[in-house]
VMD Tcl script that draws the C-alpha trace (Angstrom):
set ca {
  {0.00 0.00 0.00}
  {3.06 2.51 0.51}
  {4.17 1.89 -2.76}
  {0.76 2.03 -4.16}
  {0.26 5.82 -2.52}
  {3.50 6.49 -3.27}
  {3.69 6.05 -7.26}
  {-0.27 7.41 -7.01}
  {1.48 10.71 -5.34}
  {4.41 10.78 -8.28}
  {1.11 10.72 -10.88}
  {-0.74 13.41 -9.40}
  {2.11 15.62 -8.47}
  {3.27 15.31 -12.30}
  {-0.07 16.43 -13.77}
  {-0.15 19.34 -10.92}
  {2.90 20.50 -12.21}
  {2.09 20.21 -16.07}
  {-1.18 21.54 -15.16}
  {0.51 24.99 -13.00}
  {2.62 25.53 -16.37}
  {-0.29 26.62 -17.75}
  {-3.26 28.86 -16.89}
  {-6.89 28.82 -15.41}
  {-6.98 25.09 -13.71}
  {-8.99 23.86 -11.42}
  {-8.91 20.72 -9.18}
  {-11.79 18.63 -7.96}
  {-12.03 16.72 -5.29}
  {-14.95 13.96 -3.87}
  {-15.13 13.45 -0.06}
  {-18.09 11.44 0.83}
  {-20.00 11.97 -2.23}
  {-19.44 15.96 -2.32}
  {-17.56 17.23 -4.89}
  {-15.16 20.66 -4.22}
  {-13.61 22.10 -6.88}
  {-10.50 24.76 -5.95}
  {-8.24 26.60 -8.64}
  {-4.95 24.61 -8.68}
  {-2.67 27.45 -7.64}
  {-4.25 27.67 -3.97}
  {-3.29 23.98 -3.57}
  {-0.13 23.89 -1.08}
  {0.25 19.90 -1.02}
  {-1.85 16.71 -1.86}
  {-0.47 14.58 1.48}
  {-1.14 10.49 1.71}
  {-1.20 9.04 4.77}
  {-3.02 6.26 6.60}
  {-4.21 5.13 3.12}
  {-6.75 8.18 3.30}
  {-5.60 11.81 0.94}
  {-5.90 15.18 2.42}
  {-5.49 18.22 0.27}
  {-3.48 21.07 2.20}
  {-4.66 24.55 0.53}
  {-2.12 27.66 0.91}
  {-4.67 29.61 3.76}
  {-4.08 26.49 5.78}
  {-7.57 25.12 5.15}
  {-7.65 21.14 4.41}
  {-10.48 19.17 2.29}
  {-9.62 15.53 4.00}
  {-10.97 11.66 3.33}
  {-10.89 12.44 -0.24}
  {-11.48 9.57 -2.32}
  {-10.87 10.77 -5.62}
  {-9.09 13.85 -6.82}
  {-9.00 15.03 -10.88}
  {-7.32 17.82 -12.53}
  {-8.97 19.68 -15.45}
  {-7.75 22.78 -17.96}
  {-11.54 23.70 -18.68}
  {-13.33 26.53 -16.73}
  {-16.32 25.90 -18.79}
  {-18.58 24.60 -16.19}
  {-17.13 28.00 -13.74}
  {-20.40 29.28 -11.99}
  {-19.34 33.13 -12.76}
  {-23.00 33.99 -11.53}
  {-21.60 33.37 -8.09}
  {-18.93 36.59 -8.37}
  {-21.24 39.66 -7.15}
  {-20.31 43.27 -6.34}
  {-20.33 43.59 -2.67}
  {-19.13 46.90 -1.84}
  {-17.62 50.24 -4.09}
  {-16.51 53.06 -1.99}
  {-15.40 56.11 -4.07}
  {-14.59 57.58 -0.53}
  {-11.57 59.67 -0.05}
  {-8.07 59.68 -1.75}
  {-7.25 57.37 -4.71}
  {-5.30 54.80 -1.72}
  {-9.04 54.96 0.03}
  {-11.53 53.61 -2.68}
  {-11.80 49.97 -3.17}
  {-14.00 47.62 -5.36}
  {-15.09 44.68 -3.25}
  {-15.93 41.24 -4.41}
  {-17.87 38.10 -3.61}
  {-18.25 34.55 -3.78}
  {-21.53 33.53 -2.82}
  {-20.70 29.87 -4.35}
  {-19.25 26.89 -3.20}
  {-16.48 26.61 -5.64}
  {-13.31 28.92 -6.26}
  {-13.68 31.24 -8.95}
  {-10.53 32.44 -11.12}
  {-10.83 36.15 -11.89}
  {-8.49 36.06 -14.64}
  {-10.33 38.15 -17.80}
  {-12.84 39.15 -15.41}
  {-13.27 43.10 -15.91}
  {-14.39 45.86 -14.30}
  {-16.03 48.63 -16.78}
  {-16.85 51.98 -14.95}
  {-18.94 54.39 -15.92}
  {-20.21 58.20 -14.28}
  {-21.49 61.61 -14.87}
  {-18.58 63.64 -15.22}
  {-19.54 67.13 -13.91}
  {-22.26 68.50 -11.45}
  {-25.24 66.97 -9.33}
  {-27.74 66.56 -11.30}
  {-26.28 65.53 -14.48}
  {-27.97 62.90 -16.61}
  {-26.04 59.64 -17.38}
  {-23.72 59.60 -20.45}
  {-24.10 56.38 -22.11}
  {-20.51 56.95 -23.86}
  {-17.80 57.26 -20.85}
  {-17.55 53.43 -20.71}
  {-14.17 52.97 -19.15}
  {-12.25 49.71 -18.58}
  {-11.14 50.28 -14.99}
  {-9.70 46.11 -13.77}
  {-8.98 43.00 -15.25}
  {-8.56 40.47 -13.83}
  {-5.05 38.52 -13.34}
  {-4.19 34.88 -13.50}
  {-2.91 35.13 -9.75}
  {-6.16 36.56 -8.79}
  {-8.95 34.21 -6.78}
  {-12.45 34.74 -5.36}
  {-12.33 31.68 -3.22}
  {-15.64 30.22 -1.72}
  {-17.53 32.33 0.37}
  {-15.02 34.85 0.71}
  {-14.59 38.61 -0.18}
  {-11.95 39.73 -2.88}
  {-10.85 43.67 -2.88}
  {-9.44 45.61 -5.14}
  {-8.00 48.60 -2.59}
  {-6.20 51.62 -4.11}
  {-6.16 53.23 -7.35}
  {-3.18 51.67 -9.52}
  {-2.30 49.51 -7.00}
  {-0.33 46.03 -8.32}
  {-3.35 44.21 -9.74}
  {-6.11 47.03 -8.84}
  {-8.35 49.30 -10.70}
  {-6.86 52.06 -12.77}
  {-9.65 54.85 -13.11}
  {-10.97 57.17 -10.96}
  {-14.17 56.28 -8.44}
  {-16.87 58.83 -7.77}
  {-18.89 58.59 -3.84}
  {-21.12 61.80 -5.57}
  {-22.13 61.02 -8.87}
  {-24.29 59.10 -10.64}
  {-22.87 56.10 -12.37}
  {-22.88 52.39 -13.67}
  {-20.75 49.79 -12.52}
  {-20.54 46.68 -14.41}
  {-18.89 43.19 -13.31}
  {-17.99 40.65 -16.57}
  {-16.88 37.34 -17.25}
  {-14.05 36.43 -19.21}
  {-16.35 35.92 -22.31}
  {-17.60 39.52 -21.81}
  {-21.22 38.36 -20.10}
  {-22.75 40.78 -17.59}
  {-22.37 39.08 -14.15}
  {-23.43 41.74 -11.98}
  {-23.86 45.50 -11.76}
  {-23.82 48.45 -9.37}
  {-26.11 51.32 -10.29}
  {-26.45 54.89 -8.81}
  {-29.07 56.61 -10.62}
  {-30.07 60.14 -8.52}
  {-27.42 62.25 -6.59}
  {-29.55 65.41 -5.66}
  {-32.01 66.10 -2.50}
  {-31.80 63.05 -0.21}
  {-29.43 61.22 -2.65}
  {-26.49 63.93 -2.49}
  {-24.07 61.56 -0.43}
  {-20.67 62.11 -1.02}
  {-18.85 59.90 1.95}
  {-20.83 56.82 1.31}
  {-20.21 53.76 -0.36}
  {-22.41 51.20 -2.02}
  {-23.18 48.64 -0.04}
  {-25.34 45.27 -0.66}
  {-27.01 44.02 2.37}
  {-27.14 41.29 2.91}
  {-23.52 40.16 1.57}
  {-23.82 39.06 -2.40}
  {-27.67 39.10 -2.15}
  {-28.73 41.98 -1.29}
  {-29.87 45.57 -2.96}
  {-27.35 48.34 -2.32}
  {-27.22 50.61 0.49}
  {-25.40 53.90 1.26}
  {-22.96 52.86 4.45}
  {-20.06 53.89 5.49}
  {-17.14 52.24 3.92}
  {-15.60 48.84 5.18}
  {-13.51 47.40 2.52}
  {-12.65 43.72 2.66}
  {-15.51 43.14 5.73}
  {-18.68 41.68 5.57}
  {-21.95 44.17 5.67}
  {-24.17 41.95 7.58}
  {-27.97 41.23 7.25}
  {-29.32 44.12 8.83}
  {-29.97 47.62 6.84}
  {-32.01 49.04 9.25}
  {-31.13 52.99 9.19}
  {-29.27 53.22 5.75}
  {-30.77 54.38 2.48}
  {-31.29 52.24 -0.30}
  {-29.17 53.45 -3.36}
  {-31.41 54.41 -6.48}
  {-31.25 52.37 -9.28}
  {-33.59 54.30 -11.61}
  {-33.95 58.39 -11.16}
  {-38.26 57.58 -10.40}
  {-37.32 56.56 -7.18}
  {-39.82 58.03 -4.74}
  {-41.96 59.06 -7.05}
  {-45.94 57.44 -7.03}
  {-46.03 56.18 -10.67}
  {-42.77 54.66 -10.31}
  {-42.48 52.01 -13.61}
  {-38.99 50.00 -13.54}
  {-38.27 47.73 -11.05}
  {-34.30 47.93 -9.35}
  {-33.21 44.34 -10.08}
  {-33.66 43.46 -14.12}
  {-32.20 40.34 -15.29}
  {-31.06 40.20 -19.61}
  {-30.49 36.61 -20.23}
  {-28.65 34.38 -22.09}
  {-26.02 37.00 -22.78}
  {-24.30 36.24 -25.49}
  {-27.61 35.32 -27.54}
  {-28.43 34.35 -30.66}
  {-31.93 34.16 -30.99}
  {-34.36 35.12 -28.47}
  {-33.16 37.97 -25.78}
  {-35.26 37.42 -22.41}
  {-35.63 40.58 -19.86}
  {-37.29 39.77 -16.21}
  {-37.94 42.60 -13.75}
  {-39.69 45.53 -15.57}
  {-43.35 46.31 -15.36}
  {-46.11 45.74 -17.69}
  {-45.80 48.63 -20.95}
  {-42.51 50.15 -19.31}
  {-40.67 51.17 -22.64}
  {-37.19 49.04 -23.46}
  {-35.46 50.63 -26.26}
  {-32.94 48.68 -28.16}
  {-29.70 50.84 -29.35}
  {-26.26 50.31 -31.61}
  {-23.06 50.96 -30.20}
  {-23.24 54.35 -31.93}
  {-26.55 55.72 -30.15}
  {-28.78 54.29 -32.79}
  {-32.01 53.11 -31.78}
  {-33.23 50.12 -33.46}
  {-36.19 49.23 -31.57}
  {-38.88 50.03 -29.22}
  {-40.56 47.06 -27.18}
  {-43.47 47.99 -24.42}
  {-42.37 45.20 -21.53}
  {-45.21 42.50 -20.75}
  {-46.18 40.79 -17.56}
  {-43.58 39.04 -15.94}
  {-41.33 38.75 -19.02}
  {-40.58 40.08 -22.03}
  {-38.67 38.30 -25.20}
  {-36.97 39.90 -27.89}
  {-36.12 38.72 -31.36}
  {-32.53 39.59 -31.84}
  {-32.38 37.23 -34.57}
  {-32.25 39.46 -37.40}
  {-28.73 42.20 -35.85}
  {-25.63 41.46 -36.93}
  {-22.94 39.95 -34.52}
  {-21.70 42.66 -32.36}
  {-22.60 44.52 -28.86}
  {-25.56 45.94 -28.62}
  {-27.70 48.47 -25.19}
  {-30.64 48.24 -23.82}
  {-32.10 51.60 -22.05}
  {-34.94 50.80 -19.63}
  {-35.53 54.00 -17.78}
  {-32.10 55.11 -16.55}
  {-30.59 51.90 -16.30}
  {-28.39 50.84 -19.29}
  {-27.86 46.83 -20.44}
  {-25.22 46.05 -22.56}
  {-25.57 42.52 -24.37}
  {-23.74 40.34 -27.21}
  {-25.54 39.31 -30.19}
  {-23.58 36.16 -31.66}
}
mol new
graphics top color blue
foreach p $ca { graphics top sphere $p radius 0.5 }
foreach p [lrange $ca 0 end-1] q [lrange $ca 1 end] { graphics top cylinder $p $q radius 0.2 }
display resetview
């Protein structure tokens, strides 16, 4: 049995180390019929001993009485739904703001290609949202990890591996969180910044962690918000908020994204206007929404990126 563990440890350690000479791996593991899957690079040391496996990980967590353990080059089945935006904080200096990051999943997630696109008003309170200040602020590196359950942050501006724009706490803006195929995962949206909404040492905060709607808090980058919101203001996410005949709802959903048919948007009200525009500020279509759902036949555009503007939120998707 020594030699048996023994040449079974030469195996694996060889296809760890083929697999490390290359990038985006992930291992799997199956401990009484649960199967963990980490990114290869947080694995310290695959130790045999007793005839049972235990798999040390660098932050000196273990995944023990493993029974099988497999090595794979394909992210394909990643769960990127499970990366949210947890906190922003555009508070003080440039070495102050921070993006903050979550896995709400039970499975490391590799950030490399992941990006970061930032967009705000540029000048005074008030100002309406320009459509065409997209700005590529983060992307993600091969040494970067969201593991399971945990927070990633991205603290200071131009830090090693950190965002590289600049991050407004007083203006209204769009914050958008991608996978490395360019698909929406999540976004952060500030849509009103006058009256009760002119907050300027505030960050965005969802409550609860990775579920939640945002909330104006004070900042606390690379901490957990909690469950309770009681006494902070929810951040606007369309400009009718507070208003009696308000039509869009805060949390739409565009899916699939990339599509090639048949474009699905959840979480707008019955005969609330989505318009459908080019990447030049065409618009190519006007669709009243319908109960519960509304599909769109994208069929007929031409490959390329395309926006959907549903009251003051804006929805960028990929037509394939």
């Amino acid at each position: 049995m020594i030699k048996k563990s023994f040449l079974l440890g030469l195996a694996l350690l060889a296809a760890g180390q083929l697999l490390v000479a290359q990038s985006l791996q992930m291992i799997t593991v199956s401990a009484d019929g649960d199967k963990t899957a980490y990114v290869l690079s947080t694995v310290q040391k695959i130790v045999f001993e007793d005839n049972t496996m235990t798999v040390k990980m660098k932050d000196g967590t273990d995944a023990a009485n493993i029974t099988r353990i497999s090595f794979a080059q394909d992210l394909s089945e990643v769960d990127y739904s499970k990366l949210k935006l947890n906190e922003v904080s555009g508070v003080g200096g440039d070495t102050e703001k921070f993006y903050e990051l979550i896995n709400i999943g039970d499975v490391d997630i590799p950030l490399e290609g992941c990006q970061i696109i930032y967009n705000a008003a540029p000048n005074n309170p008030g100002d309406p949202f320009p459509p065409d200040r997209e700005q590529l602020t983060w992307t993600g590196a091969s040494n970067q990890i969201a593991q399971a359950g945990k927070l990633f942050c991205l603290i200071g501006r131009n830090n090693p591996g950190s965002f590289t724009t600049g991050l407004t706490a007083a203006r209204i803006l769009i914050i958008t969180l991608m996978d490395p195929e360019g698909n929406v995962i999540d976004q952060c949206i500030r849509a009103k910044d006058t009256d009760e909404y002119a907050i300027t040492d505030q960050s965005f905060s969802r409550i609860p962690d990775g579920t939640g709607p945002f909330y104006f808090t004070p900042p606390t980058p690379d901490a957990l918000n909690g469950t309770d919101a009681t006494g902070f203001l929810l951040v606007p996410q369309n400009d009718d908020v507070g208003i009696k005949s308000q039509n869009v709802e805060s949390s739409i959903f565009v899916f699939p994204n990339p599509v090639k048919e048949k474009l699905t948007v959840n979480g707008v009200k019955k005969d609330v206007l989505i318009n459908l525009y080019d990447m030049t500020g065409g618009l190519l279509q006007t669709i009243p929404a319908q109960e519960n759902s509304t599909a769109i036949n994208v069929s007929s555009l031409q490959q390329g990126t395309y926006l959907l503007r549903i009251g003051e939120q804006t929805i960028k998707f990929i037509k394939q």
